[in-house]
C-alpha positions in Angstrom: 49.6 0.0 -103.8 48.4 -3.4 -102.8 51.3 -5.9 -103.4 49.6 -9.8 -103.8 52.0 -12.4 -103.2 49.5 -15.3 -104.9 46.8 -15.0 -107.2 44.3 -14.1 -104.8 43.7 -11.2 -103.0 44.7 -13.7 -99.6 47.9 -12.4 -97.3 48.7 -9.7 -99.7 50.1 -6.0 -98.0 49.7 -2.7 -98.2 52.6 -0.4 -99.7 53.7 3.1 -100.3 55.3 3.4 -103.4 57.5 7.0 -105.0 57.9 8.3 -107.7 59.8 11.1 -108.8 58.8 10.8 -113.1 55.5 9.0 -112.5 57.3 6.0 -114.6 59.7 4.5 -112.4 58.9 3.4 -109.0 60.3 2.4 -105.8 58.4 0.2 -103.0 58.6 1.1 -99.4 60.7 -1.7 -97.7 58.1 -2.1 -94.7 53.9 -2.5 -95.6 52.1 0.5 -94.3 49.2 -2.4 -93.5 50.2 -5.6 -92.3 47.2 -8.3 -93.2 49.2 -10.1 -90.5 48.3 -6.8 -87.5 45.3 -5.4 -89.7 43.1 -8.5 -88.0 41.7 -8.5 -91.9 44.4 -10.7 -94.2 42.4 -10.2 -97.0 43.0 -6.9 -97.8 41.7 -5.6 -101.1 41.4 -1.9 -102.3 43.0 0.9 -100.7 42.8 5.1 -101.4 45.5 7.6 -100.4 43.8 11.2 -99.3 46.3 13.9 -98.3 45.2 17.0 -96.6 47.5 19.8 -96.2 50.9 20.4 -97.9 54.1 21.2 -96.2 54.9 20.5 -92.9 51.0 20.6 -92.2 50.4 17.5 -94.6 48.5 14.6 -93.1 46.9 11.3 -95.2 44.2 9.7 -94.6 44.4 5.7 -95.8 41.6 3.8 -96.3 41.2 0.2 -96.8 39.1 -2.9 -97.1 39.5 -6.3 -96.4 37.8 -9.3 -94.7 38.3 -12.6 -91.9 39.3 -15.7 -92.7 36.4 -17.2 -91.0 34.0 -15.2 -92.6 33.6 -13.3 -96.0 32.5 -10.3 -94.1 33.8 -6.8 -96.0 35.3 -4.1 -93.6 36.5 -1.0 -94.7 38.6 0.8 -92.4 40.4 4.2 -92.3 43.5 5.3 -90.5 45.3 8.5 -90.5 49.0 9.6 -90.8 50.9 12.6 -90.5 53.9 13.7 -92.9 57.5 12.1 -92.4 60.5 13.4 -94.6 61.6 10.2 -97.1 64.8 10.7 -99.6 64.0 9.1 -102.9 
């Protein structure tokens, strides 16, 4: 999920958020994507893929955004592998 601190899509992060009823959420405490390290502080749409399940599940993230300077899209893509988290 992208969290927007403003009414613009400008210096907003990128979250993971759980779910155990698909009703009530909880927010990761740190952004998986930064816009402050991503070089891109316009981030905009994001997509979750898993591959795998078990203890061979991976994600792939991928993400868009754009400079400061320049309006510029870039999407991007990143991958991560599975880490246990306690809801």
């Amino acid at each position: 999920m992208h969290v927007i601190p403003s009414e613009t899509v400008q210096r907003g992060n990128l979250y993971l958020l759980r779910s155990k009823d698909g009703i009530t959420w909880k927010r990761s405490e740190t952004p998986i994507i930064s816009h402050e390290e991503s070089g891109y502080p316009n981030l905009y749409k994001s997509a979750l893929v898993p591959h795998g399940n078990g203890d061979d599940l991976t994600f792939e993230l991928y993400y868009s955004g754009f400079s400061e300077d320049r309006a510029d899209w870039r999407s991007n893509r990143t991958v991560a592998e599975r880490v246990h988290a306690d809801f």
